[in-house]
C-alpha positions as CSV (number, residue, x, y, z in Angstrom):
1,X,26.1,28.4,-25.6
2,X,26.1,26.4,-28.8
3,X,24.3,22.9,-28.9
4,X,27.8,21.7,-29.3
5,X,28.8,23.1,-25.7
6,X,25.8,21.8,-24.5
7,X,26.5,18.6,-25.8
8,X,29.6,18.1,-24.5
9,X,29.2,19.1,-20.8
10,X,29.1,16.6,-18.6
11,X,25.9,15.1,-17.0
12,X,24.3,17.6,-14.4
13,X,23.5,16.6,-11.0
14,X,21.2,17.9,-8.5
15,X,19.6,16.6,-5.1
16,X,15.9,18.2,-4.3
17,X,15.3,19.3,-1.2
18,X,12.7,18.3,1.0
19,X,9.7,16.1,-0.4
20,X,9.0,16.6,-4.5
21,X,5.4,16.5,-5.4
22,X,5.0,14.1,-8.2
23,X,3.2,16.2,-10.3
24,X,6.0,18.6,-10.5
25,X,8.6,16.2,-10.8
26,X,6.9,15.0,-14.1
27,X,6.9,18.4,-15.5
28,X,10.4,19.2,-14.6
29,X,11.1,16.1,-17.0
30,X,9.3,16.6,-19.7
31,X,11.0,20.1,-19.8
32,X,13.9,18.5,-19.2
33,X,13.8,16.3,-21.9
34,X,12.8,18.8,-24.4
35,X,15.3,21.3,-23.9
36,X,18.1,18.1,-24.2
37,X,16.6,17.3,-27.6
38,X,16.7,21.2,-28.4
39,X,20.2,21.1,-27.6
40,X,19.7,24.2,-24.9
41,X,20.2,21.9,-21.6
42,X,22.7,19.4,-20.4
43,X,21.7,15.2,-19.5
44,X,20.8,15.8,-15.8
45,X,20.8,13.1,-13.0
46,X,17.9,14.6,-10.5
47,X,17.8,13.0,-6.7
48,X,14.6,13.7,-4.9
49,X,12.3,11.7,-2.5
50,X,8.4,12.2,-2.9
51,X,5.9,12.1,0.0
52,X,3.9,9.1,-0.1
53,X,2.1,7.8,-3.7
54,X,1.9,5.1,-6.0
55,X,2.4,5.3,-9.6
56,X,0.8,3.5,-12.2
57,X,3.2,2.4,-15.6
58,X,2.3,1.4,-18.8
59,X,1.4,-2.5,-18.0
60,X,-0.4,-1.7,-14.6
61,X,-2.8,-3.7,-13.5
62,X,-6.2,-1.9,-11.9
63,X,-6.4,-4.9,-9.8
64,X,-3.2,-4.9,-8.8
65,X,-4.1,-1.2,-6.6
66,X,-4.6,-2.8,-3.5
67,X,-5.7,-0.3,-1.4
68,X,-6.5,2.6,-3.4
69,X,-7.7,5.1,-0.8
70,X,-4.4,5.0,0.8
71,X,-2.1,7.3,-0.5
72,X,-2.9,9.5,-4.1
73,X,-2.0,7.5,-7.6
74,X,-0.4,9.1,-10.4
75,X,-0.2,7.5,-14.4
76,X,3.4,7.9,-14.4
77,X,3.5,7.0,-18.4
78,X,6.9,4.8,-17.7
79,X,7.3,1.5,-18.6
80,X,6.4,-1.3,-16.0
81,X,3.8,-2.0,-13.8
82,X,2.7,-0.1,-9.8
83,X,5.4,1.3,-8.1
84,X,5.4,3.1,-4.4
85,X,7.7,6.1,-3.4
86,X,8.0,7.6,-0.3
87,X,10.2,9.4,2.1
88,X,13.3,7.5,2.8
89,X,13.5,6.2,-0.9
90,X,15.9,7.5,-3.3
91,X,14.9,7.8,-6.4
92,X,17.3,9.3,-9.5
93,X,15.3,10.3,-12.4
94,X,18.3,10.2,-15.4
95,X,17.7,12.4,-18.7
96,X,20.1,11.2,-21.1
97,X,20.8,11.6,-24.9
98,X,20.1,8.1,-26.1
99,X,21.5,8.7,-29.1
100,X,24.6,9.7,-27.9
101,X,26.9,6.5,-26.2
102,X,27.4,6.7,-22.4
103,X,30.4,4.1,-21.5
104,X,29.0,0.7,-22.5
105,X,25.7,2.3,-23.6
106,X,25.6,2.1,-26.9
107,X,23.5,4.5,-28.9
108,X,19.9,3.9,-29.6
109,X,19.8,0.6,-27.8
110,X,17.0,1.0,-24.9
111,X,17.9,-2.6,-24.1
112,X,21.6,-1.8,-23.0
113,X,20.1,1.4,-21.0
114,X,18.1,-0.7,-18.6
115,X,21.0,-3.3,-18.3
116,X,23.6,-0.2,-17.4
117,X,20.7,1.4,-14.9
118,X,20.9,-1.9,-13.1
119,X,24.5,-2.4,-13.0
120,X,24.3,1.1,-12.1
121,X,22.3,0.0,-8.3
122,X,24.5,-3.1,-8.1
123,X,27.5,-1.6,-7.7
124,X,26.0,1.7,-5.7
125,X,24.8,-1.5,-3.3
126,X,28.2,-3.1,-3.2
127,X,29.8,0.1,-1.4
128,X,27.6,-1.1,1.6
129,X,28.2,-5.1,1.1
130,X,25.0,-5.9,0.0
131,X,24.6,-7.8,-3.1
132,X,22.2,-7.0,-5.5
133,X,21.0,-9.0,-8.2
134,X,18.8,-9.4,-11.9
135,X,16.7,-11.7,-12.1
136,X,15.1,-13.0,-15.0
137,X,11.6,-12.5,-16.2
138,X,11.9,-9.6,-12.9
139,X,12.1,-6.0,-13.3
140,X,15.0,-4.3,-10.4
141,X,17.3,-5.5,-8.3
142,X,17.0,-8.4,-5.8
143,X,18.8,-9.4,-2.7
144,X,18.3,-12.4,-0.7
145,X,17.2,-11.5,2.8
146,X,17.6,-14.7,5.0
147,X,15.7,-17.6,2.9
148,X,13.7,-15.2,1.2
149,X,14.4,-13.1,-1.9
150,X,13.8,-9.4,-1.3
151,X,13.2,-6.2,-4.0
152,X,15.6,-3.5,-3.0
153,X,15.8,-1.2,-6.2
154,X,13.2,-0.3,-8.7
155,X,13.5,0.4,-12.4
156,X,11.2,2.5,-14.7
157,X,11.7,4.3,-18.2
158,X,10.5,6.1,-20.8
159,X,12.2,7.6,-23.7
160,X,11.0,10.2,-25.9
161,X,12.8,11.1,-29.1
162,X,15.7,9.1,-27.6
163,X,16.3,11.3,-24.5
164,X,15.4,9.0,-21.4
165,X,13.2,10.1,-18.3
166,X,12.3,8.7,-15.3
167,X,14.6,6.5,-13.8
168,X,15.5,3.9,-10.6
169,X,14.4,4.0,-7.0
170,X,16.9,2.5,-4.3
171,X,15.1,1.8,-1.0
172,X,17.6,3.6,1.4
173,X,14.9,4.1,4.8
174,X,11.5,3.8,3.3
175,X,8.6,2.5,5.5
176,X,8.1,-0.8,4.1
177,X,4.2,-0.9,5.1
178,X,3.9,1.3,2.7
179,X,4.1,-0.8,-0.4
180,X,1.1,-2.8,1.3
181,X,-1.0,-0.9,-0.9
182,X,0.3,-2.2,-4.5
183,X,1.4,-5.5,-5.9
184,X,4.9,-4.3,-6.6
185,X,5.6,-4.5,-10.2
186,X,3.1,-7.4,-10.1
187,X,5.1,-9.8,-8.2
188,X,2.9,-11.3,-6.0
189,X,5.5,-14.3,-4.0
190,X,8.3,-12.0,-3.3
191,X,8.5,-8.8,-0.7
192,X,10.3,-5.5,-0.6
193,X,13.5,-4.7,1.9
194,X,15.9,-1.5,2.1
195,X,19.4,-1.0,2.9
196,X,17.9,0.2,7.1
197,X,15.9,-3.7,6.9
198,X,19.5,-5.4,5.9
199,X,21.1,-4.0,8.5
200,X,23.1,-1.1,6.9
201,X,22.0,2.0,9.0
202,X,22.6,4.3,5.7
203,X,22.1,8.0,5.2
204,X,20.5,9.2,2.0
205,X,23.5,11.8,1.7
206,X,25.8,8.3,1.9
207,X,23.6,6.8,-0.4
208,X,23.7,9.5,-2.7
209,X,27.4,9.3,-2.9
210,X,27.5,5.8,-3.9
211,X,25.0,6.7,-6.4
212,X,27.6,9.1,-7.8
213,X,30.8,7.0,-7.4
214,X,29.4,3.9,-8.9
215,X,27.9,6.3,-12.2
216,X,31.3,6.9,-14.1
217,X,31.5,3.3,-13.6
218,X,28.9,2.4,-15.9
219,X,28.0,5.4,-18.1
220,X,31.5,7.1,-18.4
């Protein structure tokens, strides 16, 4: 197969089974994302869940590891600030040629990424009529859950030699105790929630397929 073919195909997707250690998720990438600059592998959209672990970005804060005995930490080398994942969390690490346009991505424009990756969990969330929301001067997506504002979806990126890595995490069943441990993305005065905490009893394989339905949507 010619780089062309490669190229061309459409966007691979795969869901991991069982729990993915980080460690090996982070390799998987970074092979990834060479081979999709080499022109040997197809954009891949990877679905796993990991066991327990927080992950340090590029603007973490040490301080902000609250309890740092808890669970292992990882320097995840992604933009943004300490993020948890855990069983019952989706999260969709997205390789794509940046420099190629992706429905209203345009090429080379890291800025319009992000903004599609959040449409993206906006309308994956509106197949189960919950509304999710930007919010300025916030990374991810917000809901309101009673008078309180709530994260629901996580974003994280890093892009090297215009292929993207890493990705978004949609809180589907995660236990929310768990995030205890971190000052999520270093907001301190607003919580976490998932789809299970809204009320929307919601399978990962359901989640999955909004996931899927809502991608053509944004990236074409």
């Amino acid at each position: 197969m010619d780089q062309n073919e490669v190229s061309a195909s459409p966007v691979e997707w795969t869901v991991a089974d069982g729990l993915t250690p980080y460690p090996d998720a982070m390799a998987a990438m970074q092979a990834r994302v060479a081979a999709i600059r080499a022109g040997t592998a197809r954009e891949w959209v990877w679905l796993v869940e990991h066991p327990p672990l927080y992950t340090a970005g590029t603007s973490a804060q040490p301080a902000d590891l609250v309890d740092p005995g808890r669970f292992p930490t990882f320097e995840a080398g992604r933009g943004g600030q300490w993020t948890y994942h855990g069983p019952g969390q989706r999260t969709a690490y997205v390789m794509l040629d940046l420099m190629q346009a992706h429905g209203a991505v345009k090429p080379r424009d890291v800025r319009c990424y992000v903004h599609a990756l959040e449409e993206w969990l906006i309308r994956a969330l509106d197949r189960f009529n919950v509304k999710g929301e930007r919010r300025a001067g916030r990374v991810g997506i917000w809901v309101v859950d009673g008078t309180k504002e709530a994260k629901i979806g996580a974003i994280g990126v890093r892009v090297t030699k215009w292929v993207s890595w890493h990705g978004v995490a949609l809180n589907v069943e995660p236990v929310l105790d768990h995030f205890g441990g971190i000052v999520p993305c270093g907001v301190v005065e607003h919580g976490v929630t998932s789809l299970a905490a809204l009320g929307r009893p919601v399978t990962m394989a359901e989640a999955d397929a909004a996931l899927r339905g809502a991608w053509n949507e944004v990236f074409g």
